[in-house]
C-alpha positions as CSV (number, residue, x, y, z in Angstrom):
1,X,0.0,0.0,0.0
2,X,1.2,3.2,-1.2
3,X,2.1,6.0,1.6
4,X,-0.4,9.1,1.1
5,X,0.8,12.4,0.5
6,X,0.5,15.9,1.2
7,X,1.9,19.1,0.0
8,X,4.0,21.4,2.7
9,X,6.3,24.0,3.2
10,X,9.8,22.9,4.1
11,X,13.0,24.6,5.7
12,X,16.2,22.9,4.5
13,X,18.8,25.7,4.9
14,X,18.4,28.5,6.9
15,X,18.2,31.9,5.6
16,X,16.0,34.5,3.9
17,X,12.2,34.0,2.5
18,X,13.7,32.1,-0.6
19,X,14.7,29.0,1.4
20,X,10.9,28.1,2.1
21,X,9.9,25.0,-0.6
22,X,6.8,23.8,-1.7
23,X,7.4,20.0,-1.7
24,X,5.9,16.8,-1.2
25,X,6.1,15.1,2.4
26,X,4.2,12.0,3.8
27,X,1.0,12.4,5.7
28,X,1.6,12.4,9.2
29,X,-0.5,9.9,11.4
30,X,-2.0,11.2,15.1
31,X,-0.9,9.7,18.1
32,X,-2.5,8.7,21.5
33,X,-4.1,12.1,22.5
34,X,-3.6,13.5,18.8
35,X,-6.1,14.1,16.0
36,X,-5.2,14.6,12.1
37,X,-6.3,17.8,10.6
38,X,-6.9,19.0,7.2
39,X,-5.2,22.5,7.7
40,X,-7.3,25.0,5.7
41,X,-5.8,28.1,6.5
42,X,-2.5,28.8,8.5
43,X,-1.4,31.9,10.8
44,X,2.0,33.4,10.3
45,X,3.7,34.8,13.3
46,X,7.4,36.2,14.3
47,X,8.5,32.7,15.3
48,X,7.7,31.5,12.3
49,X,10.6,34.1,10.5
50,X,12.9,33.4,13.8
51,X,13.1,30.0,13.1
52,X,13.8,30.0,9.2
53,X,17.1,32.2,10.2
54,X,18.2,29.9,12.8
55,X,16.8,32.2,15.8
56,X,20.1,34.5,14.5
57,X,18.0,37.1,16.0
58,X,18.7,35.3,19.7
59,X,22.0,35.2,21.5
60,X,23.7,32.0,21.0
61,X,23.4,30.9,24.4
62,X,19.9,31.5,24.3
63,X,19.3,30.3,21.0
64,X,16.7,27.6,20.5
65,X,18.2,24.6,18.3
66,X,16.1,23.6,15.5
67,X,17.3,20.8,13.2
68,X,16.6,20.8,9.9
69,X,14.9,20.4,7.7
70,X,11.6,21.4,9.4
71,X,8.2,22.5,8.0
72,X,7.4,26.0,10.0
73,X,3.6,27.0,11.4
74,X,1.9,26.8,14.4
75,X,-1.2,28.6,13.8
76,X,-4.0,26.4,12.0
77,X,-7.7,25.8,11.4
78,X,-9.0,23.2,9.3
79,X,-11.4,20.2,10.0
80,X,-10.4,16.9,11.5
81,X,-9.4,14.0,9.2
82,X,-8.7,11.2,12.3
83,X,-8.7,11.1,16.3
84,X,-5.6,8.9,17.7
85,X,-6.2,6.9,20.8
86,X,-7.3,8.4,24.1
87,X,-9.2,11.0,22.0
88,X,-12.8,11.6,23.1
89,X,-13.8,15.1,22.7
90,X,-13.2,15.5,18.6
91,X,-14.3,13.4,15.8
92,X,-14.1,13.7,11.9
93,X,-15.6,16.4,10.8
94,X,-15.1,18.9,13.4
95,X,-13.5,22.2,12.5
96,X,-10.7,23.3,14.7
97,X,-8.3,26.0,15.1
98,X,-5.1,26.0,17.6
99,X,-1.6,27.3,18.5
100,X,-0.2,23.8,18.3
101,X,3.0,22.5,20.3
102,X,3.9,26.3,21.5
103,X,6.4,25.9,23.0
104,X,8.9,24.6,23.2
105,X,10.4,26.5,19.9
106,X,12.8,23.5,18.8
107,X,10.6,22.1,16.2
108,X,8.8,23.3,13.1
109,X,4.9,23.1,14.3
110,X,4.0,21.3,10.6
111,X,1.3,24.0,10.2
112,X,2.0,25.0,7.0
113,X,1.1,22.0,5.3
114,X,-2.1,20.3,4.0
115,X,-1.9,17.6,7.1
116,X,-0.6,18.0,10.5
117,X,-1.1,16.3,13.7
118,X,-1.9,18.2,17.1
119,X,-2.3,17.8,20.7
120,X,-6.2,17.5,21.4
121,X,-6.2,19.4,24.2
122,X,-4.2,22.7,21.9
123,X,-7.5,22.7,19.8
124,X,-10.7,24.6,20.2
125,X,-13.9,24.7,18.0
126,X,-13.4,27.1,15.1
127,X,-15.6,30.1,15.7
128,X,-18.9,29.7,13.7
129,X,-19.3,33.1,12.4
130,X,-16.0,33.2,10.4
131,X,-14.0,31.3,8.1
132,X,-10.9,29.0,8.4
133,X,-8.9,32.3,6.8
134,X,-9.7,34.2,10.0
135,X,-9.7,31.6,12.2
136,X,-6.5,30.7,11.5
137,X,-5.2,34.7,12.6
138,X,-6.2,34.3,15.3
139,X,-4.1,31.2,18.0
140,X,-0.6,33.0,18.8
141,X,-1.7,36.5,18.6
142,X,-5.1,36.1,20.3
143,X,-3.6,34.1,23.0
144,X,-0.5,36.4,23.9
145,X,-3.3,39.5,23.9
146,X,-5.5,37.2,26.7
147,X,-3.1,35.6,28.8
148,X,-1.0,39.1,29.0
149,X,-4.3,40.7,30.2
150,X,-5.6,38.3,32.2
151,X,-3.0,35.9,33.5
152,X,-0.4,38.3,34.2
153,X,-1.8,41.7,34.3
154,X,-5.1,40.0,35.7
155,X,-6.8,43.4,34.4
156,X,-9.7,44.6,36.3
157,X,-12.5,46.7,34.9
158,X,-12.4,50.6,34.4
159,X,-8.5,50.6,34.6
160,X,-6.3,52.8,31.8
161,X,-4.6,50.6,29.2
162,X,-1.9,51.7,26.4
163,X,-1.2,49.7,23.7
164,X,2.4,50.3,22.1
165,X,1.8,48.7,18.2
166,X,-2.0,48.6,18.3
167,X,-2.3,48.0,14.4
168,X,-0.6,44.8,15.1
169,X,-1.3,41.1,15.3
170,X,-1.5,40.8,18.8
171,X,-1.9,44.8,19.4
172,X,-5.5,44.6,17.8
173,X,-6.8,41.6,20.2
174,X,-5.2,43.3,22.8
175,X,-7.3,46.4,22.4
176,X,-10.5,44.8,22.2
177,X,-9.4,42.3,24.8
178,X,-9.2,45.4,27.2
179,X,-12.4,46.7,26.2
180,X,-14.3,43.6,27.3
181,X,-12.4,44.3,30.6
182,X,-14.4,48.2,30.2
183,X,-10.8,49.3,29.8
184,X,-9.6,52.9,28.4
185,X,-7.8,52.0,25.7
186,X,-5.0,54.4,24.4
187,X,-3.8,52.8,21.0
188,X,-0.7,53.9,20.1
189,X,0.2,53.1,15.8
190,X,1.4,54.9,13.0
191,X,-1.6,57.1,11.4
192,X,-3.0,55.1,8.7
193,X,-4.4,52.7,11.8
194,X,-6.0,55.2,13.0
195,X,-9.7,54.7,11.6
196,X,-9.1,51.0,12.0
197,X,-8.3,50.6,15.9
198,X,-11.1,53.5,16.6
199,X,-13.3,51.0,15.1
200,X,-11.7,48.1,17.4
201,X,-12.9,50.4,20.3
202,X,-9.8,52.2,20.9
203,X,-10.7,55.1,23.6
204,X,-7.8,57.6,22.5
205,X,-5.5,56.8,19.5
206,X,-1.7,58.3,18.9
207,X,0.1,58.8,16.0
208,X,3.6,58.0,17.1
209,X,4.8,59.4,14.3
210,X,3.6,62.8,15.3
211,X,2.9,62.5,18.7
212,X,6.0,62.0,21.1
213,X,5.6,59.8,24.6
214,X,6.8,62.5,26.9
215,X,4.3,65.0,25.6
216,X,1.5,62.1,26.8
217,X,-0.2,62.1,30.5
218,X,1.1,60.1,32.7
219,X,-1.6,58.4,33.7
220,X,-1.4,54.9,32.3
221,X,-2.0,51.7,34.9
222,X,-1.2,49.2,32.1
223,X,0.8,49.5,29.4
224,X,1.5,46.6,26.6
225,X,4.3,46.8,24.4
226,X,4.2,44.6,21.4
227,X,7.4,46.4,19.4
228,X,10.3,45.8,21.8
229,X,13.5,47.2,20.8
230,X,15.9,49.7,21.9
231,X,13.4,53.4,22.7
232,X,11.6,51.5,25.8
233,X,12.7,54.2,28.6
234,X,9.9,56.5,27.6
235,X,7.4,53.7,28.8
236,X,7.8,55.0,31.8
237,X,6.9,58.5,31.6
238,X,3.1,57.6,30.8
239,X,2.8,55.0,33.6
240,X,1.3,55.9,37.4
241,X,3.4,54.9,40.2
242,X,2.5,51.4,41.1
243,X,1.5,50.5,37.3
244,X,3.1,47.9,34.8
245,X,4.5,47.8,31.5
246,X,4.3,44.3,30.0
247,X,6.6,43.7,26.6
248,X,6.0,41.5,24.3
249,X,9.1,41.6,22.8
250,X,12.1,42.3,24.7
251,X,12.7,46.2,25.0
252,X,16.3,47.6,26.0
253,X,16.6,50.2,29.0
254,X,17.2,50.7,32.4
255,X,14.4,49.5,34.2
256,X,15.5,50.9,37.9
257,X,13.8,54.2,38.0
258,X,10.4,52.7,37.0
259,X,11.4,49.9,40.2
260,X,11.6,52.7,42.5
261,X,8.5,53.9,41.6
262,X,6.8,50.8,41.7
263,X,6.2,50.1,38.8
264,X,6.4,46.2,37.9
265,X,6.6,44.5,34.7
266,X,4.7,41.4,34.2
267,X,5.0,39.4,31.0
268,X,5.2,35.6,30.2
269,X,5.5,33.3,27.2
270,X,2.6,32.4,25.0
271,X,1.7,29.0,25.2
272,X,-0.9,26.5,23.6
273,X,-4.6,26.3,25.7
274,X,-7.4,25.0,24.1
275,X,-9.9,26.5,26.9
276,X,-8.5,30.1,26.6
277,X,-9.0,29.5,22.6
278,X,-12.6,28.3,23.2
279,X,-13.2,31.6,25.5
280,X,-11.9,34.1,22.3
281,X,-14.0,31.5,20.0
282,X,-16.8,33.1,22.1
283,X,-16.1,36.8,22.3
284,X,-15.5,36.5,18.4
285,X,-19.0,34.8,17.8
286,X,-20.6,37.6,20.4
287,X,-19.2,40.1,17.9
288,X,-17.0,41.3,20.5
289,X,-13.8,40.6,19.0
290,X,-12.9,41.0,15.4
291,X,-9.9,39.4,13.7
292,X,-7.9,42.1,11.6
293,X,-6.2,40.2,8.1
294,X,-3.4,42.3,6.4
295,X,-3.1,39.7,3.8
296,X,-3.9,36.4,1.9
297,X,-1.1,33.8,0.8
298,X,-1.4,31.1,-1.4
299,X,0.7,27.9,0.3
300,X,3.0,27.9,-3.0
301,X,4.0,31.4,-1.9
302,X,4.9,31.1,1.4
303,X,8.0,32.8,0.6
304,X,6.2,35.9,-0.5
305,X,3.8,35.9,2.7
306,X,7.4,36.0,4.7
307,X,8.7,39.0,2.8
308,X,5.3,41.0,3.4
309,X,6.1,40.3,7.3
310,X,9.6,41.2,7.1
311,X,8.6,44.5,5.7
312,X,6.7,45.3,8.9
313,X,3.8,47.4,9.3
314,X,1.3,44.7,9.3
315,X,-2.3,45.6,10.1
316,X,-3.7,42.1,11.6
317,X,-2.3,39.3,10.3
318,X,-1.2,37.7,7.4
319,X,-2.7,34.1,6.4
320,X,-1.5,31.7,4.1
321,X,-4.2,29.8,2.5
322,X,-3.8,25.8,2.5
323,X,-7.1,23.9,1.6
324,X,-10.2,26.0,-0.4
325,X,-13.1,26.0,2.5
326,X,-15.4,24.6,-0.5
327,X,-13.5,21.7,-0.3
């Protein structure tokens, strides 16, 4: 009997967008507490460009080891093909969407591909009012905007919230994350967002290209940080004594002055949760969240979809299409 086959993007060689291939690959078969999907649509993320340069982005002693060659993705929705043993609560047929295996960062995730296996318990029922395309925007991003509001900020309604890269991936959950909390939001993007994140339910919006920090109030409980990089000792001068600023990316500057004023700075890693999916699954069906898409891939061109991300500036997220939904 012959082995079935899929289509999938491969890594074989680190380096820039043009090492991703479209080749073929075996289907992969679930294991105990694994189903099989048909991946439909899949999510692109930063990891997802880390790991095709070999984390160069990381210091070496930090840096993850991925061997090669790996097939990158660990965003998905699609509808399962097969349940592995010990699986109870999906069946053939259900539509799905998950951040699958995240972390640990030292393997590939297999979501861009027509097949991959995942953890059960990563999965969540695809939200009913959209399609596999925005569905599949919505695992990494959705889940770093919840879990940094509610598992390590644990925001509480009526507080002040800035959001440092609104337009973003993760900065447009996290604005109407907030607002389910009755948060002010202040969302904080270059000016073409504008009109967007107002829409979201953005309170307040700053053109940072205009508008500098230390001309803001300081009068910010929580404030998110989504860009990282080397400008992050003007978080500070917006934040009460006693606030936070959480980053999602790691921001260089001297963090002692804001300690001595008690500010504290809670963050945390994204990982996979099925239940916290299923929760955003809900808000999104309520019409209470929205899923922002800057762009549509074809699989073939997941080299292109990388050099769109690379370029930065991303409203949403971008979304490589896998499977037609008709089929």
């Amino acid at each position: 009997m012959s082995t079935p086959m899929m289509k999938a993007v491969r890594v074989h060689t680190f380096g820039d967008p043009d090492v991703l291939t479209y080749e073929d690959l075996p289907r992969p078969e679930p294991g105990p507490d694994e189903v099989l999907v048909r991946v439909h649509a899949a999510g692109l993320n930063p990891p997802d460009w880390y790991a095709r340069r070999g984390f160069a982005n990381i210091p070496e002693p930090l840096r993850p080891v991925v061997a090669l060659p790996f097939t990158p993705g660990s965003d998905i929705s699609g509808v399962v093909a097969a349940v592995g043993r010990g699986v109870t609560e999906w069946r053939p047929g259900d539509e799905v969407f998950g951040l699958i295996r995240f972390p640990p960062l030292d393997h590939g995730g297999m979501g861009y591909a027509e097949y991959t296996t995942a953890p059960a318990a990563d999965l969540a029922r695809k939200p009913a009012s959209i399609d596999h395309i925005h569905a599949a925007a919505v695992p990494m991003a959705g889940l770093t905007a919840y879990q940094f509001l509610f598992d390590h900020i644990r925001l509480q309604s009526g507080r002040i919230v800035l959001v440092n890269g609104a337009g973003g991936g993760v900065g447009h959950f996290l604005v109407q994350l907030a607002k389910v909390r009755d948060a002010h939001v202040v969302a904080v993007a270059s000016g073409r967002h504008e009109a967007f994140l107002r829409m979201l339910g953005a309170d307040e919006f700053v053109d940072y290209t205009t508008t500098p920090f230390d001309t803001l109030t300081a009068d910010v409980d929580h404030l998110v940080d989504t860009v990282g990089g080397p400008h992050g000792d003007r978080f500070p001068l917006v934040v009460k004594d006693g606030g936070t600023i959480s980053h999602v990316f790691i921001a260089e500057y001297d963090r002692g002055p804001a300690v001595k004023r008690g500010i504290t700075f809670p963050s945390g890693q994204v990982h996979s949760d099925g239940g916290q999916l299923g929760e955003l699954a809900r808000l999104i069906d309520q019409g209470r969240v929205r899923v922002g898409i800057d762009s549509v891939f074809a699989l073939p061109d997941a080299a292109k979809a990388h050099e769109r991300a690379e370029q930065g500036h991303i409203r949403g997220k971008i979304v490589l299409s896998v499977t037609p939904d008709q089929e």
